[in-house]
C-alpha positions as CSV (number, residue, x, y, z in Angstrom):
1,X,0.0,0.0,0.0
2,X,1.3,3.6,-1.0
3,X,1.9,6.2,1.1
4,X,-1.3,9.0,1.4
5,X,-4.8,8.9,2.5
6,X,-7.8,7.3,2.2
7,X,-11.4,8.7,2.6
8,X,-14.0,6.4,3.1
9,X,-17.6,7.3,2.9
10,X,-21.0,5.2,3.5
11,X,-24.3,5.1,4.6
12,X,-25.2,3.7,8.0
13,X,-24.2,0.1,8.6
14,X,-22.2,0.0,5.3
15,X,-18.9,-1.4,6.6
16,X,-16.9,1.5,6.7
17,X,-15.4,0.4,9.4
18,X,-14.6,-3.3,8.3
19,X,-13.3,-1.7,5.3
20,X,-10.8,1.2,7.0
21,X,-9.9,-1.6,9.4
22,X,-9.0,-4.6,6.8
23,X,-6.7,-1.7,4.9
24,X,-5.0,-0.6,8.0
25,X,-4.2,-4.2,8.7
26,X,-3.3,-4.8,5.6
27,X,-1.1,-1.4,6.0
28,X,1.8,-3.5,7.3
29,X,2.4,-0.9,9.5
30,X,1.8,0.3,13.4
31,X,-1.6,1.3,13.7
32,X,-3.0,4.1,15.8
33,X,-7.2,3.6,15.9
34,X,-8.5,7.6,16.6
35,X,-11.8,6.9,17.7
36,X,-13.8,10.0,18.0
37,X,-16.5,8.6,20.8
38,X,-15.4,6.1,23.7
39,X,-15.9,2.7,23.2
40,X,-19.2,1.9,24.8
41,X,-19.9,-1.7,23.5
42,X,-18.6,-5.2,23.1
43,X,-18.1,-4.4,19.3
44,X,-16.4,-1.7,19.3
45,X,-13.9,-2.5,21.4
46,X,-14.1,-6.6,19.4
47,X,-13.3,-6.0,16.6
48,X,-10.0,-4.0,17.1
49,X,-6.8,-5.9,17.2
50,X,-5.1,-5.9,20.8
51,X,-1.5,-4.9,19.2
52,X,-3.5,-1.6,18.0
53,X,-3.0,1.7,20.1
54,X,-6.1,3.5,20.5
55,X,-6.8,7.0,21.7
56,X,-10.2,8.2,22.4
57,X,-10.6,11.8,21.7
58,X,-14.1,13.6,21.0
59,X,-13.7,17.1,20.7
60,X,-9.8,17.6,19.6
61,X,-9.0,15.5,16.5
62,X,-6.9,18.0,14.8
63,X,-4.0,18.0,17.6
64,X,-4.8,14.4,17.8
65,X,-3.6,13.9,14.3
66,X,-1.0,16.2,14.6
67,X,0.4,14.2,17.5
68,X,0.0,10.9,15.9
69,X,0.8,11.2,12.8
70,X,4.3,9.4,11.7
71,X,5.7,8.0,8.3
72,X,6.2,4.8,9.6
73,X,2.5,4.7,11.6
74,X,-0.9,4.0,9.8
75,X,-3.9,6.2,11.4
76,X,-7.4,4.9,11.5
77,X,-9.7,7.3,12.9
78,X,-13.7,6.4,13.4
79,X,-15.8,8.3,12.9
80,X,-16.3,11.7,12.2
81,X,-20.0,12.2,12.5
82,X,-19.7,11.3,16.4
């Protein structure tokens, strides 16, 4: 997988989130799972792998990136409309 970013857009229950997740482990690289609500259910928390990072942040996703964001990392964040 090339460098850059991805958008991925959907309707409701349209496996945006399989998808992002299935191309960040297929990344081959460290990956960093943004989540922009806390992880209130069993699937949320599931379905990510345990050698993932995640960082929960609601309202600042801008510094969050800015923090996070590494040549060598892949960044998964879900989801903006939260």
């Amino acid at each position: 997988m090339s460098a850059g970013m991805t958008l991925i857009l959907g309707g409701v229950r349209s496996a945006k989130s399989r998808l992002a997740e299935r191309l960040a482990q297929d990344s081959g690289l460290p990956v960093t799972c943004i989540a922009t609500a806390t992880a209130d259910d069993d699937e949320m928390r599931a379905r990510r792998p345990a050698t993932w990072s995640l960082v929960e942040e609601p309202f600042q996703l801008a510094a969050t990136l800015h923090t996070h964001a590494a040549p060598d990392r892949c960044l998964l964040v879900d989801c903006l409309t939260l």
